[in-house]
C-alpha positions in Angstrom: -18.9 -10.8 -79.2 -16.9 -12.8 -76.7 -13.2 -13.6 -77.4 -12.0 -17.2 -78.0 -9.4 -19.0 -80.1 -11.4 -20.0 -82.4 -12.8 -16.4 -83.0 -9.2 -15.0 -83.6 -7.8 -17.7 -86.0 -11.0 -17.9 -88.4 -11.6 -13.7 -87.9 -9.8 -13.4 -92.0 -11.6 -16.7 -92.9 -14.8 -14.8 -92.8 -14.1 -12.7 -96.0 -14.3 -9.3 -96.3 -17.2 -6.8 -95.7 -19.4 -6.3 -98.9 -21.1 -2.9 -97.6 -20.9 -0.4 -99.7 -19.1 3.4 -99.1 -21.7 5.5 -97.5 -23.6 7.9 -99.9 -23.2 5.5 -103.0 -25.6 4.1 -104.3 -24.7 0.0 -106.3 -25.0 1.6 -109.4 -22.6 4.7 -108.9 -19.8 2.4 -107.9 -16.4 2.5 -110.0 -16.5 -1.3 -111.0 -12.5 -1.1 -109.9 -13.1 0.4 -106.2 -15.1 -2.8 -104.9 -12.3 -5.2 -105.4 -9.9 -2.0 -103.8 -12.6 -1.7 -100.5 -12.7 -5.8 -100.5 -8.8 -5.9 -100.4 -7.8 -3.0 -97.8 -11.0 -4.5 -95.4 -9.5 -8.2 -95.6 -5.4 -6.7 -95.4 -7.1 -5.0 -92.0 -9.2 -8.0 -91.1 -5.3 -9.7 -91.0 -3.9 -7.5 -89.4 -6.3 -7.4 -86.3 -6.2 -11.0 -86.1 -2.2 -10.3 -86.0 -2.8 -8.2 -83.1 -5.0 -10.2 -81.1 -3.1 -13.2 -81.5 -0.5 -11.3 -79.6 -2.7 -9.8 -77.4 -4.5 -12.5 -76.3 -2.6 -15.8 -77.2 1.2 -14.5 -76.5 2.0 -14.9 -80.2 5.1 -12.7 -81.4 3.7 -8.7 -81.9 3.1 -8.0 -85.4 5.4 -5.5 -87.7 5.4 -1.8 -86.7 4.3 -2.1 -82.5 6.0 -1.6 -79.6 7.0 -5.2 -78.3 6.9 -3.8 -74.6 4.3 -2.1 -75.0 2.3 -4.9 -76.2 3.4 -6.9 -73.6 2.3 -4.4 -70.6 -1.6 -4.7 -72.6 -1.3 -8.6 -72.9 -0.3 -8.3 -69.2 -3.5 -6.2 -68.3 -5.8 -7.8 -70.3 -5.4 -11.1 -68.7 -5.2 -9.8 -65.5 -8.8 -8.1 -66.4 -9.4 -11.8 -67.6 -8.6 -12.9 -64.3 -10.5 -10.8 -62.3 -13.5 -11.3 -64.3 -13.3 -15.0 -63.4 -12.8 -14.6 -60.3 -16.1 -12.7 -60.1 -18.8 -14.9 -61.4 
């Protein structure tokens, strides 16, 4: 999938995944650990946007990562951008 704006502020619209843990069958499911997989997918979903928003848009790095370290990656990744541009 390509990478745009749009993409990274609308990736937690999208709702979370409704798959189901592997070797479960629907009807074996604890009615509780749906609503538990739906909630730690979208709390993930969030905090990937988080981290592409910084990555890609400059946007302050999330809780818990190395600021210069992010910054170094944003750094790359653009330059990688760049190139890529440059190219075709």
């Amino acid at each position: 999938m390509r990478v745009s704006r749009r993409n990274i502020l609308t990736a937690t619209d999208q709702g979370p995944c409704r798959s189901r843990p592997h070797g479960l069958a629907s009807e074996e499911m604890p009615s509780a650990e749906p609503d538990r997989v739906d909630a730690a997918r979208s709390r993930l979903a969030a905090r990937y946007a988080e981290l592409l928003r910084t990555l890609v848009l400059a946007a302050p790095p999330p809780a818990g990562f190395d600021p210069e370290r992010l910054r170094v990656q944003a750094e790359r990744l653009a330059e990688r951008r760049r190139r890529y541009a440059h190219q075709h």
